[in-house]
mmCIF file of the N, C-alpha and C atoms, coordinates in Angstrom:
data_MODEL
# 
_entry.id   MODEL 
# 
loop_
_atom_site.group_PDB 
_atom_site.id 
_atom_site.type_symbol 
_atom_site.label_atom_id 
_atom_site.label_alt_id 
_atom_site.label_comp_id 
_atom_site.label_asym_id 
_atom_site.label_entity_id 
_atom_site.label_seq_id 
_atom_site.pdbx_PDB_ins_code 
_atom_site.Cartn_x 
_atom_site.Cartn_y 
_atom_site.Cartn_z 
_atom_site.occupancy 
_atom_site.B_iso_or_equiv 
_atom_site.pdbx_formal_charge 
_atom_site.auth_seq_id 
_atom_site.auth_comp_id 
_atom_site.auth_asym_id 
_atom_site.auth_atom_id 
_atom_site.pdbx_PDB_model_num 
ATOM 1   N N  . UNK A 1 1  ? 8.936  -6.646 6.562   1.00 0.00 ? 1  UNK A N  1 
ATOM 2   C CA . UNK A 1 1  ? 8.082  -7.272 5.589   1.00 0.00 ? 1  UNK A CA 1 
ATOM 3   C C  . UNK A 1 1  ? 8.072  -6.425 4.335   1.00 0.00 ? 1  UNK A C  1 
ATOM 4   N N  . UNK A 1 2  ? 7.915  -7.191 3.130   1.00 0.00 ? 2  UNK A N  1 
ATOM 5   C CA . UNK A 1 2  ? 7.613  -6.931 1.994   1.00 0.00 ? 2  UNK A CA 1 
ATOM 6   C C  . UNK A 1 2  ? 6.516  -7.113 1.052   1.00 0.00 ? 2  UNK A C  1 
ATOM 7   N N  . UNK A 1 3  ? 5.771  -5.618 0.939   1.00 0.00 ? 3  UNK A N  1 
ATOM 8   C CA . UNK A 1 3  ? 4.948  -6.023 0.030   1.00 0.00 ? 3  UNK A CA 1 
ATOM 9   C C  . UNK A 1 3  ? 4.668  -5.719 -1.290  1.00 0.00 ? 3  UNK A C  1 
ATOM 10  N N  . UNK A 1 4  ? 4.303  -6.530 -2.301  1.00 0.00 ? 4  UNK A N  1 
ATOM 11  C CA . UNK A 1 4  ? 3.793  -6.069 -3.711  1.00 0.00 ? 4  UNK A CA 1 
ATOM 12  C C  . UNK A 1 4  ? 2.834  -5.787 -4.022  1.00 0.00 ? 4  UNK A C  1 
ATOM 13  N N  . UNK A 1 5  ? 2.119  -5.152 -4.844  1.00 0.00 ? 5  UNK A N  1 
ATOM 14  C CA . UNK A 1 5  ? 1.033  -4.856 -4.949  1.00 0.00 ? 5  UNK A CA 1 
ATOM 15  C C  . UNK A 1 5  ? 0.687  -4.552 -6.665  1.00 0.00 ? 5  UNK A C  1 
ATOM 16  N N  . UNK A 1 6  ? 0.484  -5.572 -7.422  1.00 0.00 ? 6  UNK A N  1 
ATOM 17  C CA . UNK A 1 6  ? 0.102  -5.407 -9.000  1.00 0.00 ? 6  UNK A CA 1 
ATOM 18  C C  . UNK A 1 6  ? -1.012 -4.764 -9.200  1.00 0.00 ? 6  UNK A C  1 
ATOM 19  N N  . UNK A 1 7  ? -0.677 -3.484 -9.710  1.00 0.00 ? 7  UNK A N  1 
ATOM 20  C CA . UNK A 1 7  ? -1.670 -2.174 -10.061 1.00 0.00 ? 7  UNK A CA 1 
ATOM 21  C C  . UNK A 1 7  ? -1.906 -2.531 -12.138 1.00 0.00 ? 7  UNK A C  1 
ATOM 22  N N  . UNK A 1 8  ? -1.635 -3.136 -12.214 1.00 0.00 ? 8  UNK A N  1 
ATOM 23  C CA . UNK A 1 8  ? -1.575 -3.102 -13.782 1.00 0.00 ? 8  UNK A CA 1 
ATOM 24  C C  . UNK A 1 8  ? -2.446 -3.793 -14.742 1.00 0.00 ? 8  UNK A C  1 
ATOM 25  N N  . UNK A 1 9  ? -3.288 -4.063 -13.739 1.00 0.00 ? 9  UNK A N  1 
ATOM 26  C CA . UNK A 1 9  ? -5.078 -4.366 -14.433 1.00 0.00 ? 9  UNK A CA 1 
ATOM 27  C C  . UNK A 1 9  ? -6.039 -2.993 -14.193 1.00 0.00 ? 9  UNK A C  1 
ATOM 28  N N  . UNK A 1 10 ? -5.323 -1.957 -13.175 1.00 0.00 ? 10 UNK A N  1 
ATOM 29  C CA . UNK A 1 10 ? -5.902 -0.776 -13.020 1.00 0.00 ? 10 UNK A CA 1 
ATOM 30  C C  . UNK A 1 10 ? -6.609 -0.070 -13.857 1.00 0.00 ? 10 UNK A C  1 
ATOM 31  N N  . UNK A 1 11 ? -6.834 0.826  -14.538 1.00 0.00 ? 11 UNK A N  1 
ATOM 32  C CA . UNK A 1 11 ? -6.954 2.214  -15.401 1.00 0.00 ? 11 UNK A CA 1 
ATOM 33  C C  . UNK A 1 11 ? -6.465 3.102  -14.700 1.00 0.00 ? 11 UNK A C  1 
ATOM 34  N N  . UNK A 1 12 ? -5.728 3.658  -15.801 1.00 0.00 ? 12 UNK A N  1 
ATOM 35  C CA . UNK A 1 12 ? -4.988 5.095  -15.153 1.00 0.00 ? 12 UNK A CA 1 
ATOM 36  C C  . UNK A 1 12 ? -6.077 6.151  -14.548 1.00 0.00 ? 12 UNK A C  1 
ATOM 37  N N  . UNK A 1 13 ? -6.123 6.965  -13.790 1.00 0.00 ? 13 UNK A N  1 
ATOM 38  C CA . UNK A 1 13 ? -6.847 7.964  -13.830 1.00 0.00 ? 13 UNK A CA 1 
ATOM 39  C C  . UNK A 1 13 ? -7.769 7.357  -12.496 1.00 0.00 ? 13 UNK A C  1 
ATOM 40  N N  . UNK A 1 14 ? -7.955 5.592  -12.196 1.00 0.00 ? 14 UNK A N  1 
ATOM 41  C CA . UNK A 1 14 ? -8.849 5.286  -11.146 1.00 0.00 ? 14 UNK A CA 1 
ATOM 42  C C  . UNK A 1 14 ? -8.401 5.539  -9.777  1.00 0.00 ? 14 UNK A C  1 
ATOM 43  N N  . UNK A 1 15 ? -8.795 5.920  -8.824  1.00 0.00 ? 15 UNK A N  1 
ATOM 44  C CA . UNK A 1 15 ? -8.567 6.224  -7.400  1.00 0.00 ? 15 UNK A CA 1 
ATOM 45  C C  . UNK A 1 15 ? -8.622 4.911  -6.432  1.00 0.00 ? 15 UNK A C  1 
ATOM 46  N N  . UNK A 1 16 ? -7.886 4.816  -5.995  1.00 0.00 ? 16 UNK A N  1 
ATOM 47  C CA . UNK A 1 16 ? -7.219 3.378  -5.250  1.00 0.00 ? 16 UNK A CA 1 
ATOM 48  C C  . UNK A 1 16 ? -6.823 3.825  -3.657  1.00 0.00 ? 16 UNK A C  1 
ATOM 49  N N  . UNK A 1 17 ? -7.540 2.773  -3.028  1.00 0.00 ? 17 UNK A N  1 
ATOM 50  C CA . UNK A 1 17 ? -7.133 2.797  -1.229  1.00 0.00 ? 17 UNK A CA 1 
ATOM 51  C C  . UNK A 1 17 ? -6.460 1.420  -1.408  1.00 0.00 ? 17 UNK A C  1 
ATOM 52  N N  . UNK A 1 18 ? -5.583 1.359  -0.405  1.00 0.00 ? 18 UNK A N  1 
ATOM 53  C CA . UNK A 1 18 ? -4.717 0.463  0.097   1.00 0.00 ? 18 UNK A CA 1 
ATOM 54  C C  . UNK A 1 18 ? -4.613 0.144  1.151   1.00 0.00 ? 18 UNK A C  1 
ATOM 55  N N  . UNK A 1 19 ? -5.171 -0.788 2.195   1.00 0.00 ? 19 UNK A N  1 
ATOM 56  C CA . UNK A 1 19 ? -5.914 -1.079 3.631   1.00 0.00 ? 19 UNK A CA 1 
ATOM 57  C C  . UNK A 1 19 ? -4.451 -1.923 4.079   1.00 0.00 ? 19 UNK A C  1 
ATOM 58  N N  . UNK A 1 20 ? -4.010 -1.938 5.331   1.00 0.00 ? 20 UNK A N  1 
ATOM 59  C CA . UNK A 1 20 ? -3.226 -3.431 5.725   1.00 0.00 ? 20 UNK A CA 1 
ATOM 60  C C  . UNK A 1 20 ? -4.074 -3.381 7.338   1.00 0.00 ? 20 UNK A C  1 
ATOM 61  N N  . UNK A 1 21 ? -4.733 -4.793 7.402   1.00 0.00 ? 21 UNK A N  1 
ATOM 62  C CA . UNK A 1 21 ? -5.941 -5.203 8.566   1.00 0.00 ? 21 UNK A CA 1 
ATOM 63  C C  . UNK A 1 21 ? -4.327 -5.783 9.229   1.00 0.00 ? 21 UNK A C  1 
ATOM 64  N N  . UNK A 1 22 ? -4.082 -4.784 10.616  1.00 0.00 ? 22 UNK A N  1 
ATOM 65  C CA . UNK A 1 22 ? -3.600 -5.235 11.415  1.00 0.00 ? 22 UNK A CA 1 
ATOM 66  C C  . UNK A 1 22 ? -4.061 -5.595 12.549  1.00 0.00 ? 22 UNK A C  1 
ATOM 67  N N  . UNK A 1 23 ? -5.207 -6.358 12.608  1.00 0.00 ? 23 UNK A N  1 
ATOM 68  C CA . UNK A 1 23 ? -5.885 -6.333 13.977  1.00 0.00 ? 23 UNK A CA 1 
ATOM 69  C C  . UNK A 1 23 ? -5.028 -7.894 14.307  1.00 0.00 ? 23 UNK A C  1 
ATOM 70  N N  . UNK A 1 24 ? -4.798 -8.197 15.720  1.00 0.00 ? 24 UNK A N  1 
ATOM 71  C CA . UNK A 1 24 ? -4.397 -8.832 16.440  1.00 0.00 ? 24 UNK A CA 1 
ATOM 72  C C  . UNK A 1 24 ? -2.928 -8.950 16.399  1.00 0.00 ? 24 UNK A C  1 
ATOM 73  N N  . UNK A 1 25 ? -1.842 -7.365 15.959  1.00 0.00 ? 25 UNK A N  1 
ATOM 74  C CA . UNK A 1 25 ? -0.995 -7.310 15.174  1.00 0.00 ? 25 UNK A CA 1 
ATOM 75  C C  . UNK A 1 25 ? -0.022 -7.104 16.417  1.00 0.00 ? 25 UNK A C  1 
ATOM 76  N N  . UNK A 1 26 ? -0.312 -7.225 17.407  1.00 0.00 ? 26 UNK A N  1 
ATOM 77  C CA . UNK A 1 26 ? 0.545  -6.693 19.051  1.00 0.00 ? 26 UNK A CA 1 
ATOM 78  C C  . UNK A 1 26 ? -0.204 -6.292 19.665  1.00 0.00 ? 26 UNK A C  1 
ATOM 79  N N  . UNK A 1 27 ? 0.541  -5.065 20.534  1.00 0.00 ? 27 UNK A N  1 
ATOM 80  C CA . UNK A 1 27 ? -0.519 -4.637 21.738  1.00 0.00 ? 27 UNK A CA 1 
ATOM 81  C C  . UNK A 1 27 ? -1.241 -3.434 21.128  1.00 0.00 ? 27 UNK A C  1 
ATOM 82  N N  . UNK A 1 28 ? -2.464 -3.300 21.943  1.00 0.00 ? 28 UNK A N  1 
ATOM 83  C CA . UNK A 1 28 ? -3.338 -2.263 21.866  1.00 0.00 ? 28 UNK A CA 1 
ATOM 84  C C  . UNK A 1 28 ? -2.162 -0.763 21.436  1.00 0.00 ? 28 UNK A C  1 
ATOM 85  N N  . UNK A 1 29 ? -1.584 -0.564 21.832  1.00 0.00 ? 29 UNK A N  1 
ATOM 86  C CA . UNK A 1 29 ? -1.024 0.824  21.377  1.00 0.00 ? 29 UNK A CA 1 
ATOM 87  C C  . UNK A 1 29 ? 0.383  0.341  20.449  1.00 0.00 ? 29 UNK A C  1 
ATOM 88  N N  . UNK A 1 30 ? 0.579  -0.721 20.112  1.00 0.00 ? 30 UNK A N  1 
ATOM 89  C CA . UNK A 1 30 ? 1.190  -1.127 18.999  1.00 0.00 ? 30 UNK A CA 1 
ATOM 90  C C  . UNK A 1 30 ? 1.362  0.002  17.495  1.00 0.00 ? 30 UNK A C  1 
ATOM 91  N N  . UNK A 1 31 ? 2.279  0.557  16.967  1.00 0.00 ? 31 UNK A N  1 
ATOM 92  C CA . UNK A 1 31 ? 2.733  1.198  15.792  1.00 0.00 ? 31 UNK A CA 1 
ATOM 93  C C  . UNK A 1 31 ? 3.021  0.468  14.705  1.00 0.00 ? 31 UNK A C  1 
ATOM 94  N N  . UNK A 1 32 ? 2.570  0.908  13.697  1.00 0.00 ? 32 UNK A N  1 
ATOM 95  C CA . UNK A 1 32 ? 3.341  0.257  12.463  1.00 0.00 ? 32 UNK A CA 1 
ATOM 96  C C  . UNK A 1 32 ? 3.241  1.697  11.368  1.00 0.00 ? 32 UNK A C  1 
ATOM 97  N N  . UNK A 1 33 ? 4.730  1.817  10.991  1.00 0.00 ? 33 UNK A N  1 
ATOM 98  C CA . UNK A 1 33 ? 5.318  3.133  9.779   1.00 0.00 ? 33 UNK A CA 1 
ATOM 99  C C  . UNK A 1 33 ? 5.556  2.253  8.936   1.00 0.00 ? 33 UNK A C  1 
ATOM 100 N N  . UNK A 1 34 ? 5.035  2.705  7.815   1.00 0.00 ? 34 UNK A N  1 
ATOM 101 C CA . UNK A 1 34 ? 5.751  2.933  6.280   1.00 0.00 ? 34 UNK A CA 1 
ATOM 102 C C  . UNK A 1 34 ? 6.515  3.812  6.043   1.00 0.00 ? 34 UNK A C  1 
ATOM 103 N N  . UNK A 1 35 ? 7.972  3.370  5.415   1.00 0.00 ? 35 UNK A N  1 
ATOM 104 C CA . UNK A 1 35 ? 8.571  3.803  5.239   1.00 0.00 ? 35 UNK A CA 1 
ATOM 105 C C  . UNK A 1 35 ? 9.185  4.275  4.082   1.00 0.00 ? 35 UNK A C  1 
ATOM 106 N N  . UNK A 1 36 ? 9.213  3.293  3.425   1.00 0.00 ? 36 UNK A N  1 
ATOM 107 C CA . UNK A 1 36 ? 9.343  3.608  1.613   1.00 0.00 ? 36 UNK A CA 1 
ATOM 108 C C  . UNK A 1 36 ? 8.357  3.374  0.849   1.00 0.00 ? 36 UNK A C  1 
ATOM 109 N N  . UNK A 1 37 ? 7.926  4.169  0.339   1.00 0.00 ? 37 UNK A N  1 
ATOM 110 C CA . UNK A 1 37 ? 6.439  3.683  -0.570  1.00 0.00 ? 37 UNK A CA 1 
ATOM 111 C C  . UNK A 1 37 ? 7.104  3.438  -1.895  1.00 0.00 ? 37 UNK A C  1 
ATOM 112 N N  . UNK A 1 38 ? 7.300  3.096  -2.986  1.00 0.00 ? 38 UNK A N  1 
ATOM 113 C CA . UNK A 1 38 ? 7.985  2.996  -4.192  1.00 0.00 ? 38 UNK A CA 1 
ATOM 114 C C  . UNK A 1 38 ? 6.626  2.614  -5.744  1.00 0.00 ? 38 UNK A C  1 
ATOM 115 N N  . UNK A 1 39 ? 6.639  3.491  -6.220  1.00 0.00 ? 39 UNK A N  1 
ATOM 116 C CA . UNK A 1 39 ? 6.155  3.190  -7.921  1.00 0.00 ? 39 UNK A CA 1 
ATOM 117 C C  . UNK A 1 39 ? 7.163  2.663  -9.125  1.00 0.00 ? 39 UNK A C  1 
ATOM 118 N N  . UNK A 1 40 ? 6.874  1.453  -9.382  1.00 0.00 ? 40 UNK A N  1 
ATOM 119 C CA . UNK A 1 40 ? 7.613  1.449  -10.513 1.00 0.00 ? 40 UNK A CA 1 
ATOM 120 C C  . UNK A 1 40 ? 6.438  1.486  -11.837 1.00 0.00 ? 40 UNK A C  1 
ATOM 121 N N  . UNK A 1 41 ? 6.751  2.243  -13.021 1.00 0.00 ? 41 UNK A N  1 
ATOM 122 C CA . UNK A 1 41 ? 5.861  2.015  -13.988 1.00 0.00 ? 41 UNK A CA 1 
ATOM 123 C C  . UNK A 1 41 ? 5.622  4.036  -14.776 1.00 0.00 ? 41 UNK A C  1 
ATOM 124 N N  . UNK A 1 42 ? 4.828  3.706  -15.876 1.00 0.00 ? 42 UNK A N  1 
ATOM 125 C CA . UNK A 1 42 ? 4.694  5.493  -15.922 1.00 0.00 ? 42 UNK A CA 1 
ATOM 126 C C  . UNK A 1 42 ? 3.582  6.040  -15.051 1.00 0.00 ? 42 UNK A C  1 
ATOM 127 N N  . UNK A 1 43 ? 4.092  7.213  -14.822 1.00 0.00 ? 43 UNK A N  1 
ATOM 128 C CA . UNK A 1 43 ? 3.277  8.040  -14.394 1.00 0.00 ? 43 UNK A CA 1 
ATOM 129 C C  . UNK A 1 43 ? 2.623  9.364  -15.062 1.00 0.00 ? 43 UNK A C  1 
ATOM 130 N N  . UNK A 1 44 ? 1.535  8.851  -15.201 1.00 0.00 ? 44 UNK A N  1 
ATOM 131 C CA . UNK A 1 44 ? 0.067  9.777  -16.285 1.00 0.00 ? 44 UNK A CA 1 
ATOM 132 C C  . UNK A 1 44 ? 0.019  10.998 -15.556 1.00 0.00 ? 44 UNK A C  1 
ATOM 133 N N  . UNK A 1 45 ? 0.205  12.414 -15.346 1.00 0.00 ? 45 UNK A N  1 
ATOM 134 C CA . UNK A 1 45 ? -0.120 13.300 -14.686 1.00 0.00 ? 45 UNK A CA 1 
ATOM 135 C C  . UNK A 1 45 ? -1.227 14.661 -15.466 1.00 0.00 ? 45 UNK A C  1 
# 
């Protein structure tokens, strides 16, 4: 799966969680990895 996620109503500088509700997602000891996280855009440091 693929997901997007439009950050660009944000403000720079705001602190952001990113949840994925996997409940009923397999079995009880079921895994799920991220693997590539990717930013496109500038980055304010």
């Amino acid at each position: 799966m693929t997901f997007k996620v439009d950050v660009s109503g944000i403000q720079a500088g705001t602190t952001a969680t990113l949840y994925f509700d996997l409940l009923g997602f397999g079995n009880r000891d079921a895994k799920v990895t991220i693997q590539i996280l990717k930013y496109y855009g500038d980055i304010s440091i």
